[in-house]
RODO-2510 file (C-alpha; in nm, 4 decimals, decimal comma):
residues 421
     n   res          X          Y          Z
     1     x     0,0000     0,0000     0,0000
     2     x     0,2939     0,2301     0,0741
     3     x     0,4217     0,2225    -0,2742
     4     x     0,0754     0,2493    -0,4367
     5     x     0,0321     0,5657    -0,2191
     6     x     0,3942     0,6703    -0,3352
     7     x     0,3081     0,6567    -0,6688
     8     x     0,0179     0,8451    -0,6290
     9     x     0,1699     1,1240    -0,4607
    10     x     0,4670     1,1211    -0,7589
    11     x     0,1431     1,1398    -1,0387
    12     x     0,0402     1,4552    -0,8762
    13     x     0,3455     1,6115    -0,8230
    14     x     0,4417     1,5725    -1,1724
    15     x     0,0926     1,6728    -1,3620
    16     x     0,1901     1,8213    -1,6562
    17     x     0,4717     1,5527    -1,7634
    18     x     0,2695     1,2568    -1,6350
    19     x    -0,0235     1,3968    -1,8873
    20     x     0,1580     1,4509    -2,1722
    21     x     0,3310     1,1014    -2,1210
    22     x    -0,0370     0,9533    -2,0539
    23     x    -0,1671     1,1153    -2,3523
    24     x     0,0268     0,8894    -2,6355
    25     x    -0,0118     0,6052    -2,4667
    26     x    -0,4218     0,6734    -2,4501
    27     x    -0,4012     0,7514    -2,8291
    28     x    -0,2239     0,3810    -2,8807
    29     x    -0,4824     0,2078    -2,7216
    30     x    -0,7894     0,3512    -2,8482
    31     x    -0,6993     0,3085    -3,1971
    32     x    -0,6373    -0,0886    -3,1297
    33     x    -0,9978    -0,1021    -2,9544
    34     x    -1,1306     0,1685    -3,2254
    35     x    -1,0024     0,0242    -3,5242
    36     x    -1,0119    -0,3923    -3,4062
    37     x    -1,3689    -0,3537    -3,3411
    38     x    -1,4979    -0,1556    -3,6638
    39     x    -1,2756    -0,4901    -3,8136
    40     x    -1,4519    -0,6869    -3,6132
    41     x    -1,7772    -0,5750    -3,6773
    42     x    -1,7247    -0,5514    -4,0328
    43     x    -1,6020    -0,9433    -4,0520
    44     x    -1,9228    -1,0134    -3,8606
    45     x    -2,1275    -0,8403    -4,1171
    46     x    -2,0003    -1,0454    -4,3612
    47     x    -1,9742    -1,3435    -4,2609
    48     x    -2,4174    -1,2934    -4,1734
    49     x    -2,4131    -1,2458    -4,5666
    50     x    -2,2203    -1,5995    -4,6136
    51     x    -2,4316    -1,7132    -4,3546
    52     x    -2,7487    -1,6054    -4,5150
    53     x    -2,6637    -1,7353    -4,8790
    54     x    -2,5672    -2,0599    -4,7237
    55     x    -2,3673    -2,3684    -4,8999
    56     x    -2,7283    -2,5114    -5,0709
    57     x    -2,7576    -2,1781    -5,3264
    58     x    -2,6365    -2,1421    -5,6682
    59     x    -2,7010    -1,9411    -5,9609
    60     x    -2,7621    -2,1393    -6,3134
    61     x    -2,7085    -1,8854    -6,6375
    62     x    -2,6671    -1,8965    -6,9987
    63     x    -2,3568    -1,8260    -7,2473
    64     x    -2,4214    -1,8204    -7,6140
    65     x    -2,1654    -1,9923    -7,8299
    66     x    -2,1655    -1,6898    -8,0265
    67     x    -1,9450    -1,4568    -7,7719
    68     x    -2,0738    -1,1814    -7,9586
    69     x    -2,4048    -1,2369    -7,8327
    70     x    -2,3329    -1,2702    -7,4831
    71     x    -2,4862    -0,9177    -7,4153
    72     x    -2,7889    -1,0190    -7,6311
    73     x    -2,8238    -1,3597    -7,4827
    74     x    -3,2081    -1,2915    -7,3636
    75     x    -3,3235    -1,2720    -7,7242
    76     x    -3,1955    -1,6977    -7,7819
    77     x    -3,4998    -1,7965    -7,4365
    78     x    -3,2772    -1,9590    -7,2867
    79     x    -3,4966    -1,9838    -6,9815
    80     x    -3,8966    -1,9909    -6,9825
    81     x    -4,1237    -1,9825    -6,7327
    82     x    -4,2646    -2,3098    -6,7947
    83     x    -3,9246    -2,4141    -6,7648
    84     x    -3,9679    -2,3424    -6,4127
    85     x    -4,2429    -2,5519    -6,3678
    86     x    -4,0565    -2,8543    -6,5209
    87     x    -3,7478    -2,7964    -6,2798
    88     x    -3,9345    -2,7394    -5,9706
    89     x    -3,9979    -3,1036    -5,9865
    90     x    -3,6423    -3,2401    -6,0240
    91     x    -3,5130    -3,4098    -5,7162
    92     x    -3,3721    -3,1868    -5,4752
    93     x    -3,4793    -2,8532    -5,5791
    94     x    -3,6289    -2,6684    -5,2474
    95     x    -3,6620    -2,3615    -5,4702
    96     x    -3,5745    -2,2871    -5,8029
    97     x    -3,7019    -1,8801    -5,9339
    98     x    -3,5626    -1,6041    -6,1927
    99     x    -3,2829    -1,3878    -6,0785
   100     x    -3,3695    -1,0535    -6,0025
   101     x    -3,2346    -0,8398    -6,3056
   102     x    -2,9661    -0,9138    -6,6433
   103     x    -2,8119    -0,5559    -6,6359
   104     x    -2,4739    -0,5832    -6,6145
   105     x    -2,1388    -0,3978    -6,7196
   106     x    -2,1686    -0,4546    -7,0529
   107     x    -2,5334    -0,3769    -7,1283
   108     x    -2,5713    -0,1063    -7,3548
   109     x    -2,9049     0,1419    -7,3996
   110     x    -3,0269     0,3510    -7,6468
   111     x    -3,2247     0,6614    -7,5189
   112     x    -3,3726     0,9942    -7,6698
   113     x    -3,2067     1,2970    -7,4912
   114     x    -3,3563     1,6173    -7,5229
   115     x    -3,1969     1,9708    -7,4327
   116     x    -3,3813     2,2728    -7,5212
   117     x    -3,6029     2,1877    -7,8029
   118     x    -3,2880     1,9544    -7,9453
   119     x    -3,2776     1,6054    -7,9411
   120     x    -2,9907     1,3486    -8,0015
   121     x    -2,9534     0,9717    -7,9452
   122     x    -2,7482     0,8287    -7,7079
   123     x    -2,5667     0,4674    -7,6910
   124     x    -2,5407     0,4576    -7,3002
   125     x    -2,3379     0,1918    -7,0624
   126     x    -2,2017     0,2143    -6,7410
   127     x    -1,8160     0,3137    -6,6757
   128     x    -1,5866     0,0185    -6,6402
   129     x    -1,2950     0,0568    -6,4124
   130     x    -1,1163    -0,0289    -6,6572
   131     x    -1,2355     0,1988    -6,9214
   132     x    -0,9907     0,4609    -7,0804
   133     x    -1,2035     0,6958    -7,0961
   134     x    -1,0559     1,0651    -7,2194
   135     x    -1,2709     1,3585    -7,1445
   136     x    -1,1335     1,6465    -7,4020
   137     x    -1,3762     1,8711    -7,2608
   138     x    -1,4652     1,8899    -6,8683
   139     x    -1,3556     1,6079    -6,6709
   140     x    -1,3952     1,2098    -6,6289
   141     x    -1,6071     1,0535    -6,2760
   142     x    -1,5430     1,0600    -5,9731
   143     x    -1,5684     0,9119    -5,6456
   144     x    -1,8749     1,1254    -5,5270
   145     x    -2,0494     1,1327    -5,8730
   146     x    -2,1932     0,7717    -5,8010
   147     x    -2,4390     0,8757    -5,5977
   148     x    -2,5299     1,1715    -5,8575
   149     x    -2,6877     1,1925    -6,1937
   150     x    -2,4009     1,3135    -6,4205
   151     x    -2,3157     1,1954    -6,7580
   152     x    -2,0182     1,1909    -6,9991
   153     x    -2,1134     1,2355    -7,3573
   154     x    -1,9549     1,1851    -7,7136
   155     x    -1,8226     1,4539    -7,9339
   156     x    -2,1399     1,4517    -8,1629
   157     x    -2,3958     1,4088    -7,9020
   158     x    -2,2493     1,7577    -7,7758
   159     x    -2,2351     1,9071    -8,1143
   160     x    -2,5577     1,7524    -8,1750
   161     x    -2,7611     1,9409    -7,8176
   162     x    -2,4934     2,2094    -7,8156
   163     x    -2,3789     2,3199    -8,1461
   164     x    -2,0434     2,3576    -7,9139
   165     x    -1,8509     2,0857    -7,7159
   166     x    -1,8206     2,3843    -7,4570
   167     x    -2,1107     2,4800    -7,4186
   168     x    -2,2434     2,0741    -7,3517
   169     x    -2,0623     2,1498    -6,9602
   170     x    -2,2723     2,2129    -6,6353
   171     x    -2,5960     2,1842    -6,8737
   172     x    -2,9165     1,9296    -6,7789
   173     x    -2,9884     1,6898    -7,0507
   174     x    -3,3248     1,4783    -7,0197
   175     x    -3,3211     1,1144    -7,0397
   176     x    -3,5947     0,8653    -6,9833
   177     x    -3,7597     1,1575    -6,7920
   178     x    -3,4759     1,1705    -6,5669
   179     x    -3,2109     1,4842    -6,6316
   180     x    -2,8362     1,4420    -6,6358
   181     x    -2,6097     1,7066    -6,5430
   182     x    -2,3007     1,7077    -6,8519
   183     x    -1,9485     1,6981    -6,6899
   184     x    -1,7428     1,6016    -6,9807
   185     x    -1,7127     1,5242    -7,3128
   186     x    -1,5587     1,2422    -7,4311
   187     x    -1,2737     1,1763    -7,7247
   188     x    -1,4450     0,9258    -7,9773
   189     x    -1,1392     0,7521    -7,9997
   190     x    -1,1045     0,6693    -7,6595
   191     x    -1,4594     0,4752    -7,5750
   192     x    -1,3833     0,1152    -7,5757
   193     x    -1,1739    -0,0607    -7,2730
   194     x    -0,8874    -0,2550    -7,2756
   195     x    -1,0768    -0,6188    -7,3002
   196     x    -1,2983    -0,4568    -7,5407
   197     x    -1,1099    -0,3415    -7,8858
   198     x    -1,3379    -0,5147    -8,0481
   199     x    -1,5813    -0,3143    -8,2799
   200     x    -1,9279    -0,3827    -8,1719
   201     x    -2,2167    -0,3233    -8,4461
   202     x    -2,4935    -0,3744    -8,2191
   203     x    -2,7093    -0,2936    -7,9274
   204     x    -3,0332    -0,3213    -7,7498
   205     x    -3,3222    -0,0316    -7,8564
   206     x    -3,5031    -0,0818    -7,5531
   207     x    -3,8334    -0,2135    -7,8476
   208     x    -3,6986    -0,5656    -7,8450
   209     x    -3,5180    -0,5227    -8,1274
   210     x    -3,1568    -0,4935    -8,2805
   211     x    -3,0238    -0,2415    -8,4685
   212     x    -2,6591    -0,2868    -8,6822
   213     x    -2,4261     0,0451    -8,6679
   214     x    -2,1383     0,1815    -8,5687
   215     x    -2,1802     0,3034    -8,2250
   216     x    -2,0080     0,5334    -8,0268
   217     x    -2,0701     0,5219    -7,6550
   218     x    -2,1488     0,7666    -7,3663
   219     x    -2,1239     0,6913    -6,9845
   220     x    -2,3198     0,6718    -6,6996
   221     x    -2,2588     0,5272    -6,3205
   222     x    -2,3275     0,2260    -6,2734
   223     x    -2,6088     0,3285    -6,0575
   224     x    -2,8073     0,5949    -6,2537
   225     x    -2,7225     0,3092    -6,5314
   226     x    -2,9352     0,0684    -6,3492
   227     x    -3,2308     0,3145    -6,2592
   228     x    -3,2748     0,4416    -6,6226
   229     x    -3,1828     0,0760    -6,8072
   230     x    -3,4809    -0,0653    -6,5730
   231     x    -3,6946     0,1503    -6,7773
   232     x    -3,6536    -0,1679    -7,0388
   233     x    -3,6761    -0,4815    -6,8153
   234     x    -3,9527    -0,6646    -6,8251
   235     x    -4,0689    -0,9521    -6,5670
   236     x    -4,1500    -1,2125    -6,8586
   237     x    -3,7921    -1,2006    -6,9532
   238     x    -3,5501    -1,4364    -6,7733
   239     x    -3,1601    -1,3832    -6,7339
   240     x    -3,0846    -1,6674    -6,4949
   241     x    -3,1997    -1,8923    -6,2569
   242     x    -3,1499    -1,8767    -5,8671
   243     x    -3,1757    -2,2297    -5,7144
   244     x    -3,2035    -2,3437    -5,3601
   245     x    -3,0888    -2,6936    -5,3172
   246     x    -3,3220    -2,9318    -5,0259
   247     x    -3,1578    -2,9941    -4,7220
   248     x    -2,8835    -3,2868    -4,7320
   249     x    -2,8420    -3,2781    -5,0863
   250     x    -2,5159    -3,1544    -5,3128
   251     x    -2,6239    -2,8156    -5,4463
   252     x    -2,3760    -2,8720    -5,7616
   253     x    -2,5369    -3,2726    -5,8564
   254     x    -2,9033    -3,0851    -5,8378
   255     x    -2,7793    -2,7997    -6,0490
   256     x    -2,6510    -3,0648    -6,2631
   257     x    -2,9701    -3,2331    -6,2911
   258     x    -3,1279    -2,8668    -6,3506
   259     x    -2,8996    -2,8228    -6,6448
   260     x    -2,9600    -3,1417    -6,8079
   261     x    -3,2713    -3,0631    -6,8118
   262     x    -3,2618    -2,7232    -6,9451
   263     x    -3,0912    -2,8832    -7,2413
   264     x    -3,3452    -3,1592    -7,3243
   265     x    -3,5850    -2,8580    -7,2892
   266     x    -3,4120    -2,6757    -7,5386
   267     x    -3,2566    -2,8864    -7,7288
   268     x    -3,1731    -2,6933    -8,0467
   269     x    -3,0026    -2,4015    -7,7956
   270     x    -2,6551    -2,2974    -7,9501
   271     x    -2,4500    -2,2484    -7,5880
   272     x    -2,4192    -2,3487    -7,2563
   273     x    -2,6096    -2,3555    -6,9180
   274     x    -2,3589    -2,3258    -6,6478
   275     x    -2,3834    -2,2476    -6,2250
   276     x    -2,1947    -1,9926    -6,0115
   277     x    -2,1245    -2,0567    -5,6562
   278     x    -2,2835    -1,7765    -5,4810
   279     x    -2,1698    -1,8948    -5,1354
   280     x    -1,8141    -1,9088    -5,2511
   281     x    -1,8003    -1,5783    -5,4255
   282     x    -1,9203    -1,4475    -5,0457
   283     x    -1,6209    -1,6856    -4,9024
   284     x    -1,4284    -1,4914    -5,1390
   285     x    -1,4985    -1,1485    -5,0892
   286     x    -1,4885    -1,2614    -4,6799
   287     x    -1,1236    -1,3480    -4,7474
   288     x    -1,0475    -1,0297    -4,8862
   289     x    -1,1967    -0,8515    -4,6652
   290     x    -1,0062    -1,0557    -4,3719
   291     x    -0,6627    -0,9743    -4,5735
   292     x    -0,7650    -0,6215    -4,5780
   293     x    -0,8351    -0,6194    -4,2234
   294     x    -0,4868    -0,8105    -4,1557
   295     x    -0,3441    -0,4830    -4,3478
   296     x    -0,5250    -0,1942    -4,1435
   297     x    -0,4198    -0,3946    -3,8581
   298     x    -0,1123    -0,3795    -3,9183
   299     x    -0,0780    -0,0324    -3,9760
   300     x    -0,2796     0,0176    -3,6220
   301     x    -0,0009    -0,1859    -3,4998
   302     x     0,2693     0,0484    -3,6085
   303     x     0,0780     0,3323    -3,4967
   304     x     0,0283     0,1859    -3,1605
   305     x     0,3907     0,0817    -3,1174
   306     x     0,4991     0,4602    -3,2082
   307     x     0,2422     0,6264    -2,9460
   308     x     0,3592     0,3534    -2,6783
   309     x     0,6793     0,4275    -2,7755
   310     x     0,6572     0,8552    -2,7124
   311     x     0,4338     0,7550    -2,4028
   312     x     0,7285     0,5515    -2,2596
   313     x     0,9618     0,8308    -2,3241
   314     x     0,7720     1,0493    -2,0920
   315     x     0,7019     0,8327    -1,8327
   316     x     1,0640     0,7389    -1,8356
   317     x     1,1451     1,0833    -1,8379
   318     x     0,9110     1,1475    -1,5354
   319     x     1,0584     0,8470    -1,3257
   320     x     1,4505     1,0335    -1,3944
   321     x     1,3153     1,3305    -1,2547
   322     x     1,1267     1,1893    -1,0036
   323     x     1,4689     0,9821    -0,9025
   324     x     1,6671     1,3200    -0,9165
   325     x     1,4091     1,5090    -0,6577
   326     x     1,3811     1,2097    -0,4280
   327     x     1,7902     1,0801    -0,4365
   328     x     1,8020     1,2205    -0,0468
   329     x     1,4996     0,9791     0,0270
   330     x     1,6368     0,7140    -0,0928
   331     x     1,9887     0,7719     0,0235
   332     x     1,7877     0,8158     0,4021
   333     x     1,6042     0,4591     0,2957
   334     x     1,9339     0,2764     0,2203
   335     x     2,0888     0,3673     0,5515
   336     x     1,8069     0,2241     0,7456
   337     x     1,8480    -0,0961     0,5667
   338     x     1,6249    -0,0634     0,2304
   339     x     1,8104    -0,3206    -0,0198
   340     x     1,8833    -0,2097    -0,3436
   341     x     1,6283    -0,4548    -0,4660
   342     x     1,3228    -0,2702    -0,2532
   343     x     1,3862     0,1093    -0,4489
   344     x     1,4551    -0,0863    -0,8079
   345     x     1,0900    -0,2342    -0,7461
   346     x     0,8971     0,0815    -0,5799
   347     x     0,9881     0,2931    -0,8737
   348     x     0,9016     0,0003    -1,1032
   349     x     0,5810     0,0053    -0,9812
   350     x     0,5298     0,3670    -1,0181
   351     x     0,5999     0,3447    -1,3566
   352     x     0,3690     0,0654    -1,4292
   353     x     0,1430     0,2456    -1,2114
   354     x     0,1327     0,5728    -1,4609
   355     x     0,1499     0,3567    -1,7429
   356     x    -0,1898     0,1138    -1,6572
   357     x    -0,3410     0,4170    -1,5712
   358     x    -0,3084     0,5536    -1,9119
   359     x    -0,3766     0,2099    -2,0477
   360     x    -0,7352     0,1946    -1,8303
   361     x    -0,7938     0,5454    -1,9931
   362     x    -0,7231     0,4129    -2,3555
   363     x    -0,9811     0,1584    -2,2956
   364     x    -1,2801     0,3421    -2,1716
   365     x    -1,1988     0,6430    -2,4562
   366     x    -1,1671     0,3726    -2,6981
   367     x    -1,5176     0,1844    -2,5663
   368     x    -1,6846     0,5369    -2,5683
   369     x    -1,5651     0,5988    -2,9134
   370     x    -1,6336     0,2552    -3,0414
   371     x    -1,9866     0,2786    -2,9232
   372     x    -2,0135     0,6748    -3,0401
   373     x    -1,8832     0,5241    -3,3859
   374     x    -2,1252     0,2720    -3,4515
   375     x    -2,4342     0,4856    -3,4990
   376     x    -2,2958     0,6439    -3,8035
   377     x    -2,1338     0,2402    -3,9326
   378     x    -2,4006     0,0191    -4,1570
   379     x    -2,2780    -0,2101    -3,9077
   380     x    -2,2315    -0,2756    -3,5559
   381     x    -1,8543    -0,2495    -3,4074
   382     x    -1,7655    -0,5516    -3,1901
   383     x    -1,5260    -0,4439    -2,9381
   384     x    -1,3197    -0,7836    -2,8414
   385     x    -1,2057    -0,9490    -2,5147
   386     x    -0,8527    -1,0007    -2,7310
   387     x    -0,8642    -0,5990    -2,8012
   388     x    -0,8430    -0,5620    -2,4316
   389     x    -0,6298    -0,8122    -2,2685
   390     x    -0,3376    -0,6895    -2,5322
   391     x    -0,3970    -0,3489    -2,4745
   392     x    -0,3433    -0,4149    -2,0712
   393     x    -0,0549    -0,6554    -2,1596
   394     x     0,1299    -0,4182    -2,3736
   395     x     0,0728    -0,1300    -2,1145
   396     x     0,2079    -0,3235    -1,8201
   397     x     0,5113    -0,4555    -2,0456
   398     x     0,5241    -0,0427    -2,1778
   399     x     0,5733     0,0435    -1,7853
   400     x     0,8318    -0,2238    -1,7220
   401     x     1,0711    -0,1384    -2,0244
   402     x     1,0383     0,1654    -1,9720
   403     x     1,0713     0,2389    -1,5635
   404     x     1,3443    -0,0568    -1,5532
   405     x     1,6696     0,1747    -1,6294
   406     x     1,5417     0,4598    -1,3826
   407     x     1,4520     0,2237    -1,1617
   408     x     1,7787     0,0794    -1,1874
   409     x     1,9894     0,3998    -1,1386
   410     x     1,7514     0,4726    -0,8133
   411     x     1,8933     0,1234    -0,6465
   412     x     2,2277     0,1747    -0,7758
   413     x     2,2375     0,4996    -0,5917
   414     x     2,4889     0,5637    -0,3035
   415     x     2,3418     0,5983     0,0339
   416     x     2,6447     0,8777     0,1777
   417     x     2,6452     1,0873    -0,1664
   418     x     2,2935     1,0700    -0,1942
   419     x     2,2038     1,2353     0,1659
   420     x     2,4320     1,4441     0,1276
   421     x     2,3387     1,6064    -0,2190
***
């Protein structure tokens, strides 16, 4: 108890350096508890989505021999609706429905857009990433234009609403009763991504029909793509197949029953009927996800290590002071018999003292924080029992490496030249 009170009475005769030593070593543990439970909570998350897709789901689809017609697939029927009838009967299907929607990153629109009492029309598809895309005039996406509806048009749509390329910038152009603010305008010569040098000829009018030209192509994001291509999906029509395999049976042998069924039902179909593991695309993403967390935690890590690291500085720097204002104490102690072993551990403990005390303050910032973080998170962070017991363990070991050498010089003190100074 006497060296617990000692400590205490060092802490508050040394305020302002015992703060500022307390302070990085508060900042190191809250961002282990901050950042490992946002991980943690984000891990969670995901795994609920492997969870809820579950081993027993798979997706069946369709790829047209002619690779050409990929995009245009829909028009062969691969999938009816009686077909669903049929499979609904094959052993082991629990559930067997049309997926939701076939847009995807290579669907292409035509639309009417109207500016003024102009109009033009537009070949429309969402941005790849890896699109080289070279806006001559205004500027390419960004980041924050997902969420907004901006466009990026060719050269002759803007001469076409504009008269001027120029003038095309900052202006609203109305599409499928939706309007489109213009930020660039695009080179004709630089439309078509690197897995895509191919010339394509055709496209989708949105009137179940196809139309043969050379096409030039302006860009959306992908999601004001979605809301105005939905303008021209229809519920009869059938992209794929989602199918939920009964309980104890192989989702991959009933999808293989499924799809030799397909084929008897369409026997004169020139392609393929092939299933995508949904669950392991989720297993996937979950592993990169875990790797990304490995990474951030990691970094943490560093960060932690650095703050410990200028926190055990100070404290260090605290305990040689506190050693130089108190040598006539211990010089009186070591005459009455104190061994050098009793001072080296007193001021040991001080120092772990300071240095838990910053550590208990790391963990209820970082709790508050976690729990102040989490109402603006999709998610809920997890703070974790691990979190904790390193941040304690690294704060104790923090105190020990660090009050060991002035702890050391206090016991190696010499009684006589001490009392005397």
């Amino acid at each position: 108890m006497d060296i617990i009170k000692n400590a205490l009475v060092n802490v508050k005769g040394h305020k302002l350096r015992v703060f500022v030593a307390l302070i990085w070593i508060i900042i190191g543990i809250t961002s282990v508890i901050l950042i490992s439970s946002i991980g943690n909570g984000l891990k969670d998350e995901v795994r609920k989505t492997v969870t809820n897709i579950g081993p027993n789901k798979t997706n069946i689809y369709f790829e047209s021999s002619d690779t050409s017609m990929n995009e245009f697939s829909i028009f062969l029927s691969p999938f009816t609706h009686n077909d669903i009838e049929e499979l609904s009967f094959i052993e082991g299907v629990k559930q067997i429905a049309p997926s939701d929607s076939g847009i995807n990153d290579n669907s292409i629109y035509s639309f009417d857009a109207y500016f003024d009492k102009k109009m033009t029309y537009l070949d429309i598809s969402p941005l790849k990433e890896d699109s080289n895309t070279l806006a001559i005039y205004g500027r390419s996406f960004s980041l924050d234009d997902e969420e907004r509806n901006v466009i990026m048009i060719t050269m002759q749509n803007a001469i076409d609403l504009f008269g001027n390329p120029e003038n095309a910038l900052g202006r609203g152009i109305t599409i499928g009763g939706y309007i489109f603010e213009v930020i660039g305008v695009l080179d004709d010569n630089s439309l078509v991504s690197e897995d895509e040098s191919m010339d394509y000829n055709s496209i989708y009018t949105g009137n179940e029909s196809l139309e043969y030209y050379d096409m030039q192509t302006s860009y959306l994001p992908s999601k004001s793509f979605e809301k105005l291509a939905k303008q021209y999906d229809y519920s009869t029509e059938i992209y794929s197949l989602d199918l939920v395999a009964s309980k104890n049976y192989d989702v991959f042998e009933v999808a293989n029953r499924v799809i030799e069924r397909l084929y008897e039902l369409h026997p004169n179909i020139e392609g393929s009927y092939n299933t995508e593991d949904l669950s392991y695309q989720a297993e996937s993403q979950l592993y990169e996800l875990e790797s990304m967390t490995s990474g951030i935690n990691k970094v943490v890590l560093i960060i932690t290590i650095i703050s410990l690291f200028v926190g055990g500085i100070g404290v260090m720097n605290v305990m040689y002071v506190s050693v130089m204002e108190r040598q006539r104490e211990i010089g009186i102690r070591r005459a009455i018999g104190a061994k050098p072993k009793a001072i080296l551990f007193q001021f040991l403990i001080e120092s772990i003292f300071i240095t838990i005390l910053g550590g208990i303050l790391g963990i209820v910032i970082g709790l508050i924080s976690t729990n102040y973080v989490t109402t603006y998170l999709p998610f809920k962070a997890l703070p974790s029992i691990n979190s904790i017991l390193f941040a304690s363990i690294v704060t104790i070991l923090t105190g020990i490496v660090f009050g060991i050498v002035p702890a050391f010089k206090a016991s190696r003190l010499d009684p006589i030249k001490a009392i005397y100074k």
